[in-house]
N, C-alpha and C positions, 0 to 999 in steps of 0.2 A: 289701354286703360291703366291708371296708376293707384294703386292705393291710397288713400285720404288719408287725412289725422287722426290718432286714436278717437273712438268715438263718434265716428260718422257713418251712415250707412251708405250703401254706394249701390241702387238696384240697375240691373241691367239684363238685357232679352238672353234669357238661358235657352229657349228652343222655341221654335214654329213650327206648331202640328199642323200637319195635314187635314186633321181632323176637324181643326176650325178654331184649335184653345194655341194659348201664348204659354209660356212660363218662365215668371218672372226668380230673381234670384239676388241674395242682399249681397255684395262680395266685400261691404264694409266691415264693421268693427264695430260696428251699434246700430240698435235696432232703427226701423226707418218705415213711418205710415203710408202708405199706397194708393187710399183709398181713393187720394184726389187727382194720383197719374191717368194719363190717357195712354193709348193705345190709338196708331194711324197709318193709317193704308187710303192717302189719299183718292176720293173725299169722302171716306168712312173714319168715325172715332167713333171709340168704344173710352168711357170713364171705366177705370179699372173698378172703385165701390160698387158701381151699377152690377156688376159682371157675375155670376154664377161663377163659384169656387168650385173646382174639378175636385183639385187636392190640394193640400194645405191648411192650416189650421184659422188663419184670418189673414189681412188685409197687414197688418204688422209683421215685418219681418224681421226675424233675429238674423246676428251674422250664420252667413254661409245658410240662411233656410230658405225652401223653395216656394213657388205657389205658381199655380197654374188654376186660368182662367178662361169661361169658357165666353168667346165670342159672342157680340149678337150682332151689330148693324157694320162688322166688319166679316168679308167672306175671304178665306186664305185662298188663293190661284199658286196650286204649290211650281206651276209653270213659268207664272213671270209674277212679280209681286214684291212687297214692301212692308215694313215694320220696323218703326220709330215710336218709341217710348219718352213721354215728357212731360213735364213736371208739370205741366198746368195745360191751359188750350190755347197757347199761344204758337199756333203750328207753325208762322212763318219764323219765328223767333230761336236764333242760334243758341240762345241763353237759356231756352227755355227746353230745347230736346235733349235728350239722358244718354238714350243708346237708337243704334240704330242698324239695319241688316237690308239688303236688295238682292234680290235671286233673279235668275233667268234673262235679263236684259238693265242695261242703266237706264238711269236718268226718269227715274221715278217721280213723283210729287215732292217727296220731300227731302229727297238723296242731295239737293243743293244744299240745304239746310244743315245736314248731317254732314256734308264737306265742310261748310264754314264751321263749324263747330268742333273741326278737327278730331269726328268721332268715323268717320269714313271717306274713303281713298275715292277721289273721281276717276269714275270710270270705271269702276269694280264693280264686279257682280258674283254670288255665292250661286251654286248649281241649283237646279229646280228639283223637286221633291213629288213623288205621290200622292195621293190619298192618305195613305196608310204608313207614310213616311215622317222625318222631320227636318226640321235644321237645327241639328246641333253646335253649340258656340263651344270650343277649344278650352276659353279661362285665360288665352292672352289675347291681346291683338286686337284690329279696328281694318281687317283686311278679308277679301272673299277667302283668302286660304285658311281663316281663322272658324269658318262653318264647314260645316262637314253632312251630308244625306246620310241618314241613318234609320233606325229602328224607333219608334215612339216612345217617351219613357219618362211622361209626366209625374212630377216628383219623384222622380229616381235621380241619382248624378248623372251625366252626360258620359257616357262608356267611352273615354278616351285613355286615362290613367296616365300614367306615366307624369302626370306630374311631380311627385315625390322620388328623384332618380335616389336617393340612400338616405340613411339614417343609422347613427350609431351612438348609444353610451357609453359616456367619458369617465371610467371611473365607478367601477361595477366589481366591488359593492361602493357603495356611498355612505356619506355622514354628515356632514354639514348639505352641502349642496350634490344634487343630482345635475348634471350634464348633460348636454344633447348634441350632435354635431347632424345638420340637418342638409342633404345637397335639394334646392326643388329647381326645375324646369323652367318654371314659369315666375309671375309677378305677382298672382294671384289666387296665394294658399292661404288660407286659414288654416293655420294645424292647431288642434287641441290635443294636449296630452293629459291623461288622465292615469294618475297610481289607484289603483284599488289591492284592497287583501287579493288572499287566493280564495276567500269565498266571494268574489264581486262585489264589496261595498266599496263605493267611492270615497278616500280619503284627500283627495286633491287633484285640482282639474287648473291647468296649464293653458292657457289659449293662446297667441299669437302668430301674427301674420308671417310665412316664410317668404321671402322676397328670389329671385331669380340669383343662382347659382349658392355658395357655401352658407349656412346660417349656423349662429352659437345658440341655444338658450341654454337657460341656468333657472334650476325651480330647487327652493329653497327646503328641505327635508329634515331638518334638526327637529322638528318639531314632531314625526314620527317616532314610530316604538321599532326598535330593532325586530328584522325579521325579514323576512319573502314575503315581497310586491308583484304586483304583471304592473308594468307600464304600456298606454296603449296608446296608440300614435294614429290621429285619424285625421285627413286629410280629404280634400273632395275626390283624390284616385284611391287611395290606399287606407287601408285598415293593417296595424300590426301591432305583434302581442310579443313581450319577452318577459325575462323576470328580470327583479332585482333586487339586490341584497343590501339593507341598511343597517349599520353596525352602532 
């Protein structure tokens, strides 16, 4: 999966519980409505609007927020099974599937569909899951080594981390402009940086996408009062706090 144009939401299958619910996840850049995606495990569809909200706040997602929804006329078989997320009910339609995942054996109902549409590899298959398990997605990739059996953990991030391998400030203290030299892992970070005082008010919030291996940003700080900042660096693996000194 590739990141879009500033301003596009991009949702895509963040986990498949065991327990019967999906969780959807925006990895765009703008927010993006849901309500009229489906959800398919040939020949069961579930309209995501229709769906009981696990967790999450509604059917609109902002970048990087999650939601999880709970099944009805789709039953997960964490054994052998399928889930294709698409933009409309046009299930035979390349154009028309988002993302897509198959466990425990190929050649699913609709895993031909999700090959032509060059969202998944033929012949692949992610390992089968519990009950009380999930499948969790990585945050790269369109391949079974991209899912992972794990712990359930709707509307939590996906416990894999490691996407943000470093981070450093360029020029500490600062004046004009604050620095960042950012290494990520993957394709698919949204990092926000946020300055706040040392009493936590938010005085400026940073967003952009870190793409796979070295990134520069540059957040503009003239317009701050001299003094001691935390800068905080949050990422879908990592959370980190330092200070900083603007002159």
């Amino acid at each position: 999966r590739t990141m879009n144009s500033s301003g596009v939401g991009i949702p895509i299958i963040n986990e498949v519980l065991g327990s019967g619910m999906v969780e959807i996840k925006n990895l765009g850049e703008g927010p993006i409505d849901i309500s009229n995606y489906w959800l398919c495990d040939r020949p069961a569809y579930d309209r995501i609007g229709n769906l009981q909200i696990n967790c999450g706040d509604d059917y609109i997602l902002q970048p990087g927020e999650l939601l999880t929804v709970v099944l009805e006329d789709i039953t997960i078989n964490g054994n052998d099974g399928e889930m294709g997320l698409f933009s409309d009910n046009s299930f035979g339609s390349s154009s028309s599937i988002v993302d897509y995942v198959e466990w425990g054996s190929t050649g699913h109902g609709r895993s031909n569909v999700a090959v032509t549409a060059n969202i998944w590899i033929n012949g692949a298959a992610a390992q089968p899951f519990s009950n009380d398990q999930s499948l969790n997605y990585d945050g790269s990739g369109d391949s079974q080594d991209d899912w992972t059996v794990g712990a359930s953990s709707p509307c939590d991030q996906n416990g894999f981390g490691g996407f943000i391998d470093d981070w450093n400030l360029i020029g500490n203290p600062a004046s004009d402009n604050l620095r960042l030299s950012v290494v990520s892992l993957t394709d698919q970070n949204m990092v926000d940086i946020e300055l706040r005082t040392l009493q936590g008010d938010l005085v400026k919030l940073h967003r952009q996408p870190a793409h796979k291996g070295p990134n520069s940003m540059t957040i503009d700080v003239s317009d701050l009062r001299s003094g001691l900042y935390l800068v905080i660096m949050r990422s879908p693996s990592i959370k980190r706090i330092e200070k900083l000194v603007i002159q």
